[in-house]
N, C-alpha and C positions, 0 to 999 in steps of 0.2 A: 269359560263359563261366566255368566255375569250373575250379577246378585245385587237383589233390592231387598232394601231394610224398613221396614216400619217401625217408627221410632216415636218417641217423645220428646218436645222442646224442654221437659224438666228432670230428663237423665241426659245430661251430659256426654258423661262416661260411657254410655252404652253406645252411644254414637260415634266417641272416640274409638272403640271396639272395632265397631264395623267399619270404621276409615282402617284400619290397618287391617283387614282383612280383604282389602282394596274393592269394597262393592262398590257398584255402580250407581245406587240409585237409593236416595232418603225421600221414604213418603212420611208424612205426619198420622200415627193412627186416628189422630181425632181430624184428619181429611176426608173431603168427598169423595165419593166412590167413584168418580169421573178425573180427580186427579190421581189417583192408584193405578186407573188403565191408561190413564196419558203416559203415567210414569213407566210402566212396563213394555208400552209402545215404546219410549227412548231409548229404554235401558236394553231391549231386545234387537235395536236397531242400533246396539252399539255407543249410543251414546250416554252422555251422565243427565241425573236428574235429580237435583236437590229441590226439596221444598222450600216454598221461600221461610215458612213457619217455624224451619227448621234451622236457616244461615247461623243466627244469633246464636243457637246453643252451639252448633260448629265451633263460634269463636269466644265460648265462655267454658269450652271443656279443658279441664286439665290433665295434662299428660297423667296416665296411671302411673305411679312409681311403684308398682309390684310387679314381680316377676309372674312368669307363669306360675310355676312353683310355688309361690307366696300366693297368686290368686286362688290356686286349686284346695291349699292349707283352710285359707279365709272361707271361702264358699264352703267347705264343709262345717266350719265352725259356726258357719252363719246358718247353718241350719239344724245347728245342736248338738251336733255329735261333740264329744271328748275325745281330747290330746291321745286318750289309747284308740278311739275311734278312729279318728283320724289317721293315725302313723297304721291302724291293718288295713284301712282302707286303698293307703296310696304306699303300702308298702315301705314304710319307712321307720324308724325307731322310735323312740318318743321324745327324746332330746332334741333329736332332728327338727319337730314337729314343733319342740316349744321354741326351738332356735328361730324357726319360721316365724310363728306366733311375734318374736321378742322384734323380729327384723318388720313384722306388719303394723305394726303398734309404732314402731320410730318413725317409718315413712311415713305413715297417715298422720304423724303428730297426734295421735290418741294418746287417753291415759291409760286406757287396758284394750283387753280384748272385747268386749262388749261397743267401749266407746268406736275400736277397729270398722266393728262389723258397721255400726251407726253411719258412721263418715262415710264409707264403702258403698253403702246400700244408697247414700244420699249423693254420691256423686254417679251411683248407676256402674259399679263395677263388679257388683255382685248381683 
């Protein structure tokens, strides 16, 4: 199966996403609607298709250094739920949860959780 991404040159990270999800094909949301069916013309026919709009953030994204795990913690937090929200959500305890927390805040070089989500949301990981 192939897959094309519509993406933004100012999330990085969500583009880095869809590189490891091995899609086929980056269009630019803000493109014309004549390079979206070029692109799915390529990308149907098996080949890749990156916008050129798009190269530069390619090679200004930085690797995520969270795990899945830490991503799925982060993404709930980032949308307001609490350490007990979170640990019944994903099934998990609540140590657990702040242990995640404590390991997403060192990686991103935050000072808390707030600034986590900040950084996160700004490099397009969340």
């Amino acid at each position: 199966m192939s897959l094309l991404v519509l993406a933004r040159a100012d999330r990085p990270g969500s583009l880095r996403r869809a590189f490891l999800t091995r899609a086929r094909g980056y269009v630019d949301k803000d493109g014309s609607p004549e390079r979206l069916v070029r692109a799915i013309g390529k990308v149907a026919a098996g080949e890749r298709f990156i916008d050129a709009t798009l190269a530069s953030a390619f090679m200004e994204a930085d690797p995520m250094p969270l795990s899945p795990r830490e991503l799925s913690v982060l993404a709930r937090a980032a949308e307001g739920d609490s350490i007990a929200e979170i640990a019944h959500a994903l099934h998990l305890a609540s140590g657990t949860v702040r242990n995640y927390m404590a390991a997403v805040t060192r990686k991103t070089g935050a000072r808390n959780r707030i600034d986590a989500i900040r950084i996160s949301r700004r490099a397009g990981w969340v």
